[in-house]
CHARMM internal coordinates of N, CA and C (Angstrom, degrees):
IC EDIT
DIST 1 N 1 CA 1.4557
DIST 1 CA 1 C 1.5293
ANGL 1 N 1 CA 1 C 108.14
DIST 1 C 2 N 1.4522
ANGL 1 CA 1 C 2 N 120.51
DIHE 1 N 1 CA 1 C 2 N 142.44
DIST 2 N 2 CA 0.9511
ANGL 1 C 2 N 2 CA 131.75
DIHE 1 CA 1 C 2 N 2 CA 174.73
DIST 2 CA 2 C 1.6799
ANGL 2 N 2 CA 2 C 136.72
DIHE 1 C 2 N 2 CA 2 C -69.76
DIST 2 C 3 N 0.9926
ANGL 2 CA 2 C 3 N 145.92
DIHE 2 N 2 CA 2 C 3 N 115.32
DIST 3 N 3 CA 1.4962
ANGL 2 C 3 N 3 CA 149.37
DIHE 2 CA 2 C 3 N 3 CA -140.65
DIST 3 CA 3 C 1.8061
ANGL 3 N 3 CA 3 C 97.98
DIHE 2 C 3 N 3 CA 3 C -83.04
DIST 3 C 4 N 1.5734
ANGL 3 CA 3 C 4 N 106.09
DIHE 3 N 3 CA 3 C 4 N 107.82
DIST 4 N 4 CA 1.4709
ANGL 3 C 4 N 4 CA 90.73
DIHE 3 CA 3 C 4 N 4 CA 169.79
DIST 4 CA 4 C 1.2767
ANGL 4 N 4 CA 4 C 152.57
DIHE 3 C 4 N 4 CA 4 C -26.78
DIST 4 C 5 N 1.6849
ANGL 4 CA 4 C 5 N 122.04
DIHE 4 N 4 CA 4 C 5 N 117.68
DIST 5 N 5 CA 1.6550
ANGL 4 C 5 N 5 CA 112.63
DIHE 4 CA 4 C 5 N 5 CA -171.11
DIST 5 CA 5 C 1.5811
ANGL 5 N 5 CA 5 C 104.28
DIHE 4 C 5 N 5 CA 5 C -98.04
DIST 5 C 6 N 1.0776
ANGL 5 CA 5 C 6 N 115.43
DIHE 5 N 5 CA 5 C 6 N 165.23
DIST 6 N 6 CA 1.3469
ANGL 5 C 6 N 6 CA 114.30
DIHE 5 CA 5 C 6 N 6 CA 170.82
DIST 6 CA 6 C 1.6180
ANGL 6 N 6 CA 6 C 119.62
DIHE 5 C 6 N 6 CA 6 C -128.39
DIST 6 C 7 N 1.2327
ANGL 6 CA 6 C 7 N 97.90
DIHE 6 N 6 CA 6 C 7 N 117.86
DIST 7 N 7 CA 1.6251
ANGL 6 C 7 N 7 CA 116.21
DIHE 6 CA 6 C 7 N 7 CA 179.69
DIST 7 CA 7 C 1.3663
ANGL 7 N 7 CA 7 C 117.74
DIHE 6 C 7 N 7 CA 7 C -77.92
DIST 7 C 8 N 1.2580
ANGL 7 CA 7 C 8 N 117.00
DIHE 7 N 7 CA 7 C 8 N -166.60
DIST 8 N 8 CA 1.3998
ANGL 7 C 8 N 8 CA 142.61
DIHE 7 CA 7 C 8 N 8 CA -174.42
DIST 8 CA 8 C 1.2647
ANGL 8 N 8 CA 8 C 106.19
DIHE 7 C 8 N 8 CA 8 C -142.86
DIST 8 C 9 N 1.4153
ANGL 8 CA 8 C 9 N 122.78
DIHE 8 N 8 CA 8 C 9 N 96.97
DIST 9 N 9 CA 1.8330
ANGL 8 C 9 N 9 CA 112.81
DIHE 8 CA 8 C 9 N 9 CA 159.01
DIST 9 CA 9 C 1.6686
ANGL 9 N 9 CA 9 C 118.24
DIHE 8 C 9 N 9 CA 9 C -126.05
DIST 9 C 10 N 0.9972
ANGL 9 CA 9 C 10 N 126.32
DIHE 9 N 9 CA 9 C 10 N -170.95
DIST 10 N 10 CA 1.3366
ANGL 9 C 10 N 10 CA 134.83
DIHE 9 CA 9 C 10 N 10 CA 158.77
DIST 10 CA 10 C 1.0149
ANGL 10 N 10 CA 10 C 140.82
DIHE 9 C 10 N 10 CA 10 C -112.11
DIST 10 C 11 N 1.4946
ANGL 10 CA 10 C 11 N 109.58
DIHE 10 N 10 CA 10 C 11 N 131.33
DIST 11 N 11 CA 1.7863
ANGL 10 C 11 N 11 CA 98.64
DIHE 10 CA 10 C 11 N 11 CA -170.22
DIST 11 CA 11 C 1.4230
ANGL 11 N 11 CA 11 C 103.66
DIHE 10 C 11 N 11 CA 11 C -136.63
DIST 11 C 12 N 1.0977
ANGL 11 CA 11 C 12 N 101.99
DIHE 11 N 11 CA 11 C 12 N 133.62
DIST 12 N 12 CA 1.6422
ANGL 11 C 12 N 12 CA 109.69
DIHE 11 CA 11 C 12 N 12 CA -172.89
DIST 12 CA 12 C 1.6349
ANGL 12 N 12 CA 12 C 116.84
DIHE 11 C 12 N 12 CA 12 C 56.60
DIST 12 C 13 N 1.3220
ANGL 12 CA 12 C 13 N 117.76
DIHE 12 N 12 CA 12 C 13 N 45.24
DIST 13 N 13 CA 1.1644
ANGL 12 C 13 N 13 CA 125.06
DIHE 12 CA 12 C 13 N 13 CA 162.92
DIST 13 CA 13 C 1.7760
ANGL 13 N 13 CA 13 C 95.03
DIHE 12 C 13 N 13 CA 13 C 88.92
DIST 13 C 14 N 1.6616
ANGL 13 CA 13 C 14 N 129.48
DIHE 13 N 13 CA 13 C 14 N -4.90
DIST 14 N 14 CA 1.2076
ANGL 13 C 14 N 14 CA 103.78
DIHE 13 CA 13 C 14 N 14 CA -157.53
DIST 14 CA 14 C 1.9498
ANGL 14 N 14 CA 14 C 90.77
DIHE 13 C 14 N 14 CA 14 C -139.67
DIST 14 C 15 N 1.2845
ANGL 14 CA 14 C 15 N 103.85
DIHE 14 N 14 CA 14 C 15 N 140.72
DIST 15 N 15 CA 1.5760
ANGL 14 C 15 N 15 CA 112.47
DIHE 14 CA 14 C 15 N 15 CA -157.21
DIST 15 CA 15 C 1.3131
ANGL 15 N 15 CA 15 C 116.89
DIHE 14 C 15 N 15 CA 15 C -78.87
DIST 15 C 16 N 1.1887
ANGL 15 CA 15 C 16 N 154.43
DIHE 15 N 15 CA 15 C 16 N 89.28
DIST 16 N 16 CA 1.3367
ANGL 15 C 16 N 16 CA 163.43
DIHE 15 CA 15 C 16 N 16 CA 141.40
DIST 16 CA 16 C 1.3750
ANGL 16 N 16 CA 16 C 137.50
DIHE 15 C 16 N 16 CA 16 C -58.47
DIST 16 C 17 N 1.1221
ANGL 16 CA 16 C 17 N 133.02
DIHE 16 N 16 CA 16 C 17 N 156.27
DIST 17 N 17 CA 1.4990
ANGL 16 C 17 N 17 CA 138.95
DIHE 16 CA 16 C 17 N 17 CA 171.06
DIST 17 CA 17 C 1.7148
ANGL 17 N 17 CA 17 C 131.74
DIHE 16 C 17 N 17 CA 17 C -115.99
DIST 17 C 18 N 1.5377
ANGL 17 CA 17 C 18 N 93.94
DIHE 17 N 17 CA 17 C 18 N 123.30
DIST 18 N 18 CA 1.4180
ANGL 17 C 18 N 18 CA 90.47
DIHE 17 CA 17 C 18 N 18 CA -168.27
DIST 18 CA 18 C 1.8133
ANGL 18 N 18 CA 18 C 111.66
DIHE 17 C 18 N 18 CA 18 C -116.30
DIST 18 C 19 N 1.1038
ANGL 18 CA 18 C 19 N 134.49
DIHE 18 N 18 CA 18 C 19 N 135.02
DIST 19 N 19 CA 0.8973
ANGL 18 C 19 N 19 CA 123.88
DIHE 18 CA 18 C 19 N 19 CA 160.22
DIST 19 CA 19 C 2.2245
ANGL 19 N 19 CA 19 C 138.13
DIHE 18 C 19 N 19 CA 19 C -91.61
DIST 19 C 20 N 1.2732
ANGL 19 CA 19 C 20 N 88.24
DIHE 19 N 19 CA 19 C 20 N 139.51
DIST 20 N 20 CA 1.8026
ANGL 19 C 20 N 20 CA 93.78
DIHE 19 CA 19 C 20 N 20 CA -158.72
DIST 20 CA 20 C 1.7486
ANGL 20 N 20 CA 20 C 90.65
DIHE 19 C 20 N 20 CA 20 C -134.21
DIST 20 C 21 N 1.6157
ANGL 20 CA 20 C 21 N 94.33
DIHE 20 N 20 CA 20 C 21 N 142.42
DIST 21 N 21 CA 1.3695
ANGL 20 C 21 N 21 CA 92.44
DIHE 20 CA 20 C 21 N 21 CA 155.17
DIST 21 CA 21 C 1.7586
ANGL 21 N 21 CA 21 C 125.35
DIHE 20 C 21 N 21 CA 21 C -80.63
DIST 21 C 22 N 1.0025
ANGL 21 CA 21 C 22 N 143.82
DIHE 21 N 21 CA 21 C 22 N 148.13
DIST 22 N 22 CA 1.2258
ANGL 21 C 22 N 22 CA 148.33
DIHE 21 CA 21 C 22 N 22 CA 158.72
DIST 22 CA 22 C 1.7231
ANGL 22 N 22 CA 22 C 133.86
DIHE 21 C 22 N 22 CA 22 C 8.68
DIST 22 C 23 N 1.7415
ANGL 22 CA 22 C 23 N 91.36
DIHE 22 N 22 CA 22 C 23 N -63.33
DIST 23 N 23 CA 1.7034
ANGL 22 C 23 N 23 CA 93.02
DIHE 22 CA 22 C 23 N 23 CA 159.22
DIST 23 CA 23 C 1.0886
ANGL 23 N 23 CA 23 C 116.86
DIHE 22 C 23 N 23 CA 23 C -80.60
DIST 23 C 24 N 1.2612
ANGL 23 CA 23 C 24 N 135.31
DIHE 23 N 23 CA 23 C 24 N -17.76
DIST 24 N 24 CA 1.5201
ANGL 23 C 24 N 24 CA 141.39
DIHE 23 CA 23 C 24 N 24 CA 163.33
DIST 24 CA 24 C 1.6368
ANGL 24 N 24 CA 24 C 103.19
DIHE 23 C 24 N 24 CA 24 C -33.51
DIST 24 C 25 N 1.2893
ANGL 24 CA 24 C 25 N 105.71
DIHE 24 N 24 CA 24 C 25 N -82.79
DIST 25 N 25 CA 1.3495
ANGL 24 C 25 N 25 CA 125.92
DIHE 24 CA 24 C 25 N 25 CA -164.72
DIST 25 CA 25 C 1.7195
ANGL 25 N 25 CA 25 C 112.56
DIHE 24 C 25 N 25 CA 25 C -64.36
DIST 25 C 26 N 1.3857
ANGL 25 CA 25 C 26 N 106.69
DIHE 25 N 25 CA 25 C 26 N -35.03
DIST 26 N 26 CA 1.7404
ANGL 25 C 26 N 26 CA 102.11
DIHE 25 CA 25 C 26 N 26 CA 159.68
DIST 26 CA 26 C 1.1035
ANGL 26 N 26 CA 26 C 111.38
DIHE 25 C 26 N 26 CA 26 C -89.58
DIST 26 C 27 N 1.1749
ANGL 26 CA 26 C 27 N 122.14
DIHE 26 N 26 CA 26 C 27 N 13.42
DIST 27 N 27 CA 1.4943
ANGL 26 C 27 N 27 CA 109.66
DIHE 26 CA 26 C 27 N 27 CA 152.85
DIST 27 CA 27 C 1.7535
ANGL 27 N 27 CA 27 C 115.18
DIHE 26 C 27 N 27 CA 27 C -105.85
DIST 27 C 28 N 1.1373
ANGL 27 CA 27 C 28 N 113.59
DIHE 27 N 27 CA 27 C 28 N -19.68
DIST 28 N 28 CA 1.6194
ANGL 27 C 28 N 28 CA 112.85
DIHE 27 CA 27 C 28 N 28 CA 164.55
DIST 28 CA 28 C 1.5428
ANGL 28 N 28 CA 28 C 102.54
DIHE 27 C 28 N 28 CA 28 C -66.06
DIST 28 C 29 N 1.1797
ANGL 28 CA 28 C 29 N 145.70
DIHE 28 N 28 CA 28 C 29 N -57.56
DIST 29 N 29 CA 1.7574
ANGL 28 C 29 N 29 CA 142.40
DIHE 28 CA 28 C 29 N 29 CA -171.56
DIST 29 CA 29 C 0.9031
ANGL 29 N 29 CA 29 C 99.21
DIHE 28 C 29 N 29 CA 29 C -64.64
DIST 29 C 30 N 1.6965
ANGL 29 CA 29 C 30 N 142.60
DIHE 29 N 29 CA 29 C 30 N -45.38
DIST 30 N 30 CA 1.3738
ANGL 29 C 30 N 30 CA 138.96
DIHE 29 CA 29 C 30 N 30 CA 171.19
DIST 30 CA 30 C 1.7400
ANGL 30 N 30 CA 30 C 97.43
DIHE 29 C 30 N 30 CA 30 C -33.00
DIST 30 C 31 N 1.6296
ANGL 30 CA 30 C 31 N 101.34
DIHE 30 N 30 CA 30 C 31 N -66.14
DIST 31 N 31 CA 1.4942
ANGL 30 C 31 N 31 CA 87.60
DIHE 30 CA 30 C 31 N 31 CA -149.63
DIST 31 CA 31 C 1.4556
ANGL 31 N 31 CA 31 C 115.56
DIHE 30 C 31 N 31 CA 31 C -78.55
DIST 31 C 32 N 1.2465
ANGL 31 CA 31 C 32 N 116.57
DIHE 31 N 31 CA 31 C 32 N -14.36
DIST 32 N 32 CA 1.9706
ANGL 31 C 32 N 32 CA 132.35
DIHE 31 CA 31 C 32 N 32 CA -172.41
DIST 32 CA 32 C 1.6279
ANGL 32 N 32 CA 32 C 76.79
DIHE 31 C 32 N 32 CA 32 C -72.87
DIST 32 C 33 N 1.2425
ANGL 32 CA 32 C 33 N 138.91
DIHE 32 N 32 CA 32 C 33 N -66.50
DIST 33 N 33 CA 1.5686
ANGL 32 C 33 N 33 CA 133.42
DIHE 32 CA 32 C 33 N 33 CA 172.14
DIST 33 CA 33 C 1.4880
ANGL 33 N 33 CA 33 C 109.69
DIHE 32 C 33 N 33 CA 33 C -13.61
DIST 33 C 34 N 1.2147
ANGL 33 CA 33 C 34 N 99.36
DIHE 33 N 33 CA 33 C 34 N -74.08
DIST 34 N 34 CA 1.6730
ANGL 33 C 34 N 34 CA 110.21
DIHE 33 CA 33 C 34 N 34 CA -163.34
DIST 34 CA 34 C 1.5137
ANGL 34 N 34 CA 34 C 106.71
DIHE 33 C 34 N 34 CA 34 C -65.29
DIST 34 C 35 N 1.0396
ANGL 34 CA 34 C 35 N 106.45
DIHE 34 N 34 CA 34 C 35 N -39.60
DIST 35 N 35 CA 1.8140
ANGL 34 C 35 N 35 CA 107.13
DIHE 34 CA 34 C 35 N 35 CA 165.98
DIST 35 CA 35 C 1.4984
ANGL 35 N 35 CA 35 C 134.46
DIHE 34 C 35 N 35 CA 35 C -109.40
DIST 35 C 36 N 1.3033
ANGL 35 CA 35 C 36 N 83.51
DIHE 35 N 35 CA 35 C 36 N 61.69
DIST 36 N 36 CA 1.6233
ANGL 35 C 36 N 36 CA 113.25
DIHE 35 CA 35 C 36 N 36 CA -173.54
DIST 36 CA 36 C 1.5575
ANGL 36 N 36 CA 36 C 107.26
DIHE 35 C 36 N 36 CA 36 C 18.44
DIST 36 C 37 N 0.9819
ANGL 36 CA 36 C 37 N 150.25
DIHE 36 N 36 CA 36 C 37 N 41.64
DIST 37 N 37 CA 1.2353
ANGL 36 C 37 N 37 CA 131.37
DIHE 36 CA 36 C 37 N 37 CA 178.55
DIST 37 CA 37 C 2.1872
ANGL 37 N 37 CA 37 C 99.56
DIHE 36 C 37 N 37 CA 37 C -132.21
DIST 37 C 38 N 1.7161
ANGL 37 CA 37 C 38 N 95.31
DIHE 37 N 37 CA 37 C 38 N 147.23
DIST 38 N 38 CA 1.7350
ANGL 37 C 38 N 38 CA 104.08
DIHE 37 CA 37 C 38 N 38 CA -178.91
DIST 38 CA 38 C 1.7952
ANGL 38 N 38 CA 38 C 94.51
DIHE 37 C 38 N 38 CA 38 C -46.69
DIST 38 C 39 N 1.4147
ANGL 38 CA 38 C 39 N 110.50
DIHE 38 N 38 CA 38 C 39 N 159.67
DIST 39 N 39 CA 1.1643
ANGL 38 C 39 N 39 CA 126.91
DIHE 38 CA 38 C 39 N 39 CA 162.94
DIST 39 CA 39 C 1.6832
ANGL 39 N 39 CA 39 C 123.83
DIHE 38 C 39 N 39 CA 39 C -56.44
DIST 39 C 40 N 0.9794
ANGL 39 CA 39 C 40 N 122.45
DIHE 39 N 39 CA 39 C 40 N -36.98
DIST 40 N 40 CA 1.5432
ANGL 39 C 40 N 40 CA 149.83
DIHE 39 CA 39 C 40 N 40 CA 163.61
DIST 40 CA 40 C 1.3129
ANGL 40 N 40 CA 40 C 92.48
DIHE 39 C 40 N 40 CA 40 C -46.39
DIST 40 C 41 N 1.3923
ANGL 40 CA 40 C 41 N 129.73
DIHE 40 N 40 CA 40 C 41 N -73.01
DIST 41 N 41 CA 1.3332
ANGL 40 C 41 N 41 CA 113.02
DIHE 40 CA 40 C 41 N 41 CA -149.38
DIST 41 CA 41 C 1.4292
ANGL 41 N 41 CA 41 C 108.49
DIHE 40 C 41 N 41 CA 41 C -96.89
DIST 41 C 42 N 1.6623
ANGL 41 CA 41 C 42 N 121.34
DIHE 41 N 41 CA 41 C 42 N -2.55
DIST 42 N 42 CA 1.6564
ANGL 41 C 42 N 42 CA 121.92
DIHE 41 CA 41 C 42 N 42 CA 148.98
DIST 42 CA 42 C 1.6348
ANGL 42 N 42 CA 42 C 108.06
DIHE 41 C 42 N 42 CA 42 C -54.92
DIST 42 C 43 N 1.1908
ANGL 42 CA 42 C 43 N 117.69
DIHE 42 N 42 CA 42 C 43 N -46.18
DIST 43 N 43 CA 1.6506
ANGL 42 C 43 N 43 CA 121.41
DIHE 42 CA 42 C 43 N 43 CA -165.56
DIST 43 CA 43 C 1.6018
ANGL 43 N 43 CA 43 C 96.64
DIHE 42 C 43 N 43 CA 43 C -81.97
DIST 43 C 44 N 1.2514
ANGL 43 CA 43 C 44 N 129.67
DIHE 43 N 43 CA 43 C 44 N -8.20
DIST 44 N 44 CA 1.1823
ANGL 43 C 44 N 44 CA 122.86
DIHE 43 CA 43 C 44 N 44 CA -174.23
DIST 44 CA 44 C 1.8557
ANGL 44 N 44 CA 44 C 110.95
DIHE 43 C 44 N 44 CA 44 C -106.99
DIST 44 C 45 N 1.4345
ANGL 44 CA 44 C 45 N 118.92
DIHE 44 N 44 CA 44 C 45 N -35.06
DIST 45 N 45 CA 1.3684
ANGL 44 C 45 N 45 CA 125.71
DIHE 44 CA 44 C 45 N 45 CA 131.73
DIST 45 CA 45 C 1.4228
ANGL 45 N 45 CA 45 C 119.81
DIHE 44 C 45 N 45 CA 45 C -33.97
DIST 45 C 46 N 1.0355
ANGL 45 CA 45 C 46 N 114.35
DIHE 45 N 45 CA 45 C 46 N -54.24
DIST 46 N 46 CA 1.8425
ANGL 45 C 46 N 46 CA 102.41
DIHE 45 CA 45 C 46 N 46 CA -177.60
DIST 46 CA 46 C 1.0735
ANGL 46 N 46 CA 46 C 100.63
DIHE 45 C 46 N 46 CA 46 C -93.26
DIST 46 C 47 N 1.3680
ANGL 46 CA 46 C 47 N 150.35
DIHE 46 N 46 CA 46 C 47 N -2.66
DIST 47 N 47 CA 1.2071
ANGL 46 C 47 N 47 CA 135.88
DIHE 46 CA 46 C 47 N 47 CA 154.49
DIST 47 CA 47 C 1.4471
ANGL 47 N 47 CA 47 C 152.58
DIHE 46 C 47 N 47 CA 47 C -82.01
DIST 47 C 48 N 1.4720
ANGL 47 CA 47 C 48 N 84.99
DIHE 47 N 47 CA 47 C 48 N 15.29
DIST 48 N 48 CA 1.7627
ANGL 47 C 48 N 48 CA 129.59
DIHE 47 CA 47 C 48 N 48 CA -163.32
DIST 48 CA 48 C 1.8764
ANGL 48 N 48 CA 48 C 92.79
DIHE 47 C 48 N 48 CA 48 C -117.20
DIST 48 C 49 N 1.3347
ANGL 48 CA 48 C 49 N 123.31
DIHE 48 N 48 CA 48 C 49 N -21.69
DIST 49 N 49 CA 1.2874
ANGL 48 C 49 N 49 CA 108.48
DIHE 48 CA 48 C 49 N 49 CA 172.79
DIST 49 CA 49 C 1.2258
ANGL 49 N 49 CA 49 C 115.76
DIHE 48 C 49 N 49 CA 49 C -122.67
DIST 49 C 50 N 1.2649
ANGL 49 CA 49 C 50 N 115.82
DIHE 49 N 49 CA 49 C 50 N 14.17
DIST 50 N 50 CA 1.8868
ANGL 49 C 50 N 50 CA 112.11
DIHE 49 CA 49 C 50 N 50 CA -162.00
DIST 50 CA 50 C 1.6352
ANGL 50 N 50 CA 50 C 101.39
DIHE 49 C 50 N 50 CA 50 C -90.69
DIST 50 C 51 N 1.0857
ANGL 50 CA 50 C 51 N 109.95
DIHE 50 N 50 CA 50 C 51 N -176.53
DIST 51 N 51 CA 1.7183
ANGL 50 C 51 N 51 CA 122.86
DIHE 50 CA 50 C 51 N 51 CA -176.33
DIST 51 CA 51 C 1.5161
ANGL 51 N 51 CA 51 C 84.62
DIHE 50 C 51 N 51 CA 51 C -153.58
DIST 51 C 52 N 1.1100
ANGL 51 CA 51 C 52 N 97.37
DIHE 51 N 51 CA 51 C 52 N 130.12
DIST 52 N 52 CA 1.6815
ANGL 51 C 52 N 52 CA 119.64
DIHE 51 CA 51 C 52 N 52 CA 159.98
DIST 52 CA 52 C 1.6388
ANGL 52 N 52 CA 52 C 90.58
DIHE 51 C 52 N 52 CA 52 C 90.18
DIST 52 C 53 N 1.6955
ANGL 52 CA 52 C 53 N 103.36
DIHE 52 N 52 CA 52 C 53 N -156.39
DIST 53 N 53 CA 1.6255
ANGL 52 C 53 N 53 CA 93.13
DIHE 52 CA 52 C 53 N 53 CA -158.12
DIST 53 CA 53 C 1.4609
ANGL 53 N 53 CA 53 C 110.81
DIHE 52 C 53 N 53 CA 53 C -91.05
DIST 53 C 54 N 1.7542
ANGL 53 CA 53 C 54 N 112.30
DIHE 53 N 53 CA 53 C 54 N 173.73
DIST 54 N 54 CA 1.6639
ANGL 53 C 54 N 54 CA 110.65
DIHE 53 CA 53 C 54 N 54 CA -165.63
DIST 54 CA 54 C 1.6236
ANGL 54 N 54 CA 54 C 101.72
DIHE 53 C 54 N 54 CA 54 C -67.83
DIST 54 C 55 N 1.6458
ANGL 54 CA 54 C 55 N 107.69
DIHE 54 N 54 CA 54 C 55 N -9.19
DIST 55 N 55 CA 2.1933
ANGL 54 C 55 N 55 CA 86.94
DIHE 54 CA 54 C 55 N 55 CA -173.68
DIST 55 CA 55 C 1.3421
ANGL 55 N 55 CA 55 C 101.21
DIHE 54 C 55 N 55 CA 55 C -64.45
DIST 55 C 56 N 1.3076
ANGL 55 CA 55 C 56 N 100.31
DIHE 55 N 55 CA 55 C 56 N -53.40
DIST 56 N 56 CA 1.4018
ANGL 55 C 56 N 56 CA 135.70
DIHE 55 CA 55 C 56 N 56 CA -151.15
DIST 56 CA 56 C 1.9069
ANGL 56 N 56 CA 56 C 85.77
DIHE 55 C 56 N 56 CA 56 C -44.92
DIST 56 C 57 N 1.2384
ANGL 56 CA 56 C 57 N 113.15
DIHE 56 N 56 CA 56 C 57 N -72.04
DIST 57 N 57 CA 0.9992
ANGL 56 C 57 N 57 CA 132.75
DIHE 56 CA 56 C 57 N 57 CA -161.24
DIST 57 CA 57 C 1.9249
ANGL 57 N 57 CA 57 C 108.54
DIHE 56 C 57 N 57 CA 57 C -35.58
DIST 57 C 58 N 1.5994
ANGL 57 CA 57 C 58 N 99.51
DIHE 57 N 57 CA 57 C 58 N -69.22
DIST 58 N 58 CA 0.9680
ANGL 57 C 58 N 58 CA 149.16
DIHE 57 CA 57 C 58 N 58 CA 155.98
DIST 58 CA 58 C 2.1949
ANGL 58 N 58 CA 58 C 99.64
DIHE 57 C 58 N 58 CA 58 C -5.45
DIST 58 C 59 N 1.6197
ANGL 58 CA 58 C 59 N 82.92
DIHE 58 N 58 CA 58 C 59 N -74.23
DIST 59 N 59 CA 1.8320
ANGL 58 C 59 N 59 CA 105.13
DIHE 58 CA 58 C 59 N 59 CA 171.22
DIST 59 CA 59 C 1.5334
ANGL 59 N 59 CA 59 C 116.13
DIHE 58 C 59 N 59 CA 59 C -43.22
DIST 59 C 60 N 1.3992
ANGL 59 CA 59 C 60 N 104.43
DIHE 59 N 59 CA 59 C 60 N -46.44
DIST 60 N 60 CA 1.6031
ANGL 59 C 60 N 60 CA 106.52
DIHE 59 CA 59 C 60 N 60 CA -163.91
DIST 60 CA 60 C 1.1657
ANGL 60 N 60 CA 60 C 86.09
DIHE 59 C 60 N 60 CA 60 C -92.04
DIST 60 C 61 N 1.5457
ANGL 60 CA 60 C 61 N 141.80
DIHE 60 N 60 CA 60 C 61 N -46.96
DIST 61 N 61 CA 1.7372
ANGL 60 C 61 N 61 CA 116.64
DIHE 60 CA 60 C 61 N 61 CA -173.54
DIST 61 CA 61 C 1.2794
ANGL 61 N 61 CA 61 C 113.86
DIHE 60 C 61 N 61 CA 61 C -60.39
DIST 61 C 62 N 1.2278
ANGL 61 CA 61 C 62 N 129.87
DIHE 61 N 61 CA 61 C 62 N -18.77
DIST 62 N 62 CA 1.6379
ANGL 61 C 62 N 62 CA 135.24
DIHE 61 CA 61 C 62 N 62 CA 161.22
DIST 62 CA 62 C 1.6837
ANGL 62 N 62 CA 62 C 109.01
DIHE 61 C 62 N 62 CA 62 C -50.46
DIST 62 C 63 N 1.4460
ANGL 62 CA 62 C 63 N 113.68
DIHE 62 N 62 CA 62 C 63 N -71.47
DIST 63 N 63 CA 1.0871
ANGL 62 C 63 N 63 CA 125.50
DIHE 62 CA 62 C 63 N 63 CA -164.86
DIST 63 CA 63 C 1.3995
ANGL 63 N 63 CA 63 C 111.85
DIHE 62 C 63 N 63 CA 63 C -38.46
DIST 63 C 64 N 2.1675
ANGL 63 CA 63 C 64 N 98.56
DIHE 63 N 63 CA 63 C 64 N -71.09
DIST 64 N 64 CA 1.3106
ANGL 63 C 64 N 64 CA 113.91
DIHE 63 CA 63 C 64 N 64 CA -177.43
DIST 64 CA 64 C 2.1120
ANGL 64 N 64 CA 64 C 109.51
DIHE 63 C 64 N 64 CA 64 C -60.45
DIST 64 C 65 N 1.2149
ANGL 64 CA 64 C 65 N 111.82
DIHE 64 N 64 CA 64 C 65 N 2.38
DIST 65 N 65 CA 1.4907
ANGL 64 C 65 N 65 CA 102.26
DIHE 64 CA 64 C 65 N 65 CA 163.00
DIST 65 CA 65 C 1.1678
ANGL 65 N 65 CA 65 C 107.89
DIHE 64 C 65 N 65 CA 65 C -75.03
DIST 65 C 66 N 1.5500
ANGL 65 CA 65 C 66 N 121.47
DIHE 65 N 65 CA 65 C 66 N -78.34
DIST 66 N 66 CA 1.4399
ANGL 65 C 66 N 66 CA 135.02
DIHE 65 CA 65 C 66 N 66 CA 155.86
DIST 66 CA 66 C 1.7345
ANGL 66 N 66 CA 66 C 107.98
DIHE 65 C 66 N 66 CA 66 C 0.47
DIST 66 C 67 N 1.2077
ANGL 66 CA 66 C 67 N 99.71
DIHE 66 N 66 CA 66 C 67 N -71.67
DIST 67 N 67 CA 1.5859
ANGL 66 C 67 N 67 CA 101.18
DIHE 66 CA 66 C 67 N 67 CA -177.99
DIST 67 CA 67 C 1.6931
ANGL 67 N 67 CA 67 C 124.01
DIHE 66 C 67 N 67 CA 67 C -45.18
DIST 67 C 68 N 1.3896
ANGL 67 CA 67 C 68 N 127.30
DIHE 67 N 67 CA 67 C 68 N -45.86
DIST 68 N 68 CA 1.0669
ANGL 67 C 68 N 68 CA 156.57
DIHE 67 CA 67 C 68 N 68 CA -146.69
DIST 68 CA 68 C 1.8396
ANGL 68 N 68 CA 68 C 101.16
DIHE 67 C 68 N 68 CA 68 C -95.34
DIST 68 C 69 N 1.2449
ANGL 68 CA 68 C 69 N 92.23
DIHE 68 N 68 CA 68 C 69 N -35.24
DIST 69 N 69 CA 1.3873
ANGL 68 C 69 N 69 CA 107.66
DIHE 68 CA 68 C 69 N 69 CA -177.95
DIST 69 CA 69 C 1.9897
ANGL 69 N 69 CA 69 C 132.78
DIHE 68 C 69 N 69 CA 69 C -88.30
DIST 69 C 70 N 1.6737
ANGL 69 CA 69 C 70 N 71.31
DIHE 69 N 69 CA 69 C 70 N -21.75
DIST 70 N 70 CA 1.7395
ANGL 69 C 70 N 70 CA 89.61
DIHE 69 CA 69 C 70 N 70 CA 161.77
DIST 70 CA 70 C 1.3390
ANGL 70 N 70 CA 70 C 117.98
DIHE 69 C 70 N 70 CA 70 C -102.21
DIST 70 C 71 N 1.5691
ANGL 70 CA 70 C 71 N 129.93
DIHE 70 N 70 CA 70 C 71 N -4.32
DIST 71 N 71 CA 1.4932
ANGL 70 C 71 N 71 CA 128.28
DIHE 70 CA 70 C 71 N 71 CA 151.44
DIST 71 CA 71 C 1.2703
ANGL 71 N 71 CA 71 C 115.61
DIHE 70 C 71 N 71 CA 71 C -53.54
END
COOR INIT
IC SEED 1 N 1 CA 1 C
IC BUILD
């Protein structure tokens, strides 16, 4: 597994840093890809419903995609 990097994105108009490991984060552009929308405003959608912090958050909307997608 890959050692967390830490980025720079925006959320809600206002600039922050999150850290993700690797498949994390190609798996967030994968999916802002698949649902046509910038990466920013996927992380800014899930960051409008999460509890606890934006990685964290970030991790499980990955997962539960993954999940949803192998039903």
């Amino acid at each position: 597994m890959s050692s967390p990097v830490k980025r720079s994105v925006v959320v809600a108009g206002h600039q922050t840093s999150i850290s993700l490991e690797e498949p994390f984060w190609e798996a967030l552009v994968k999916i802002a890809k698949s649902e046509d929308v910038s990466l920013n405003s996927l992380i800014t959608q899930i960051d409008r419903d999460r509890q606890g912090n934006l990685s964290s958050a970030l991790r499980v909307f990955v997962l539960k995609s993954l999940q949803e997608g192998q039903n």
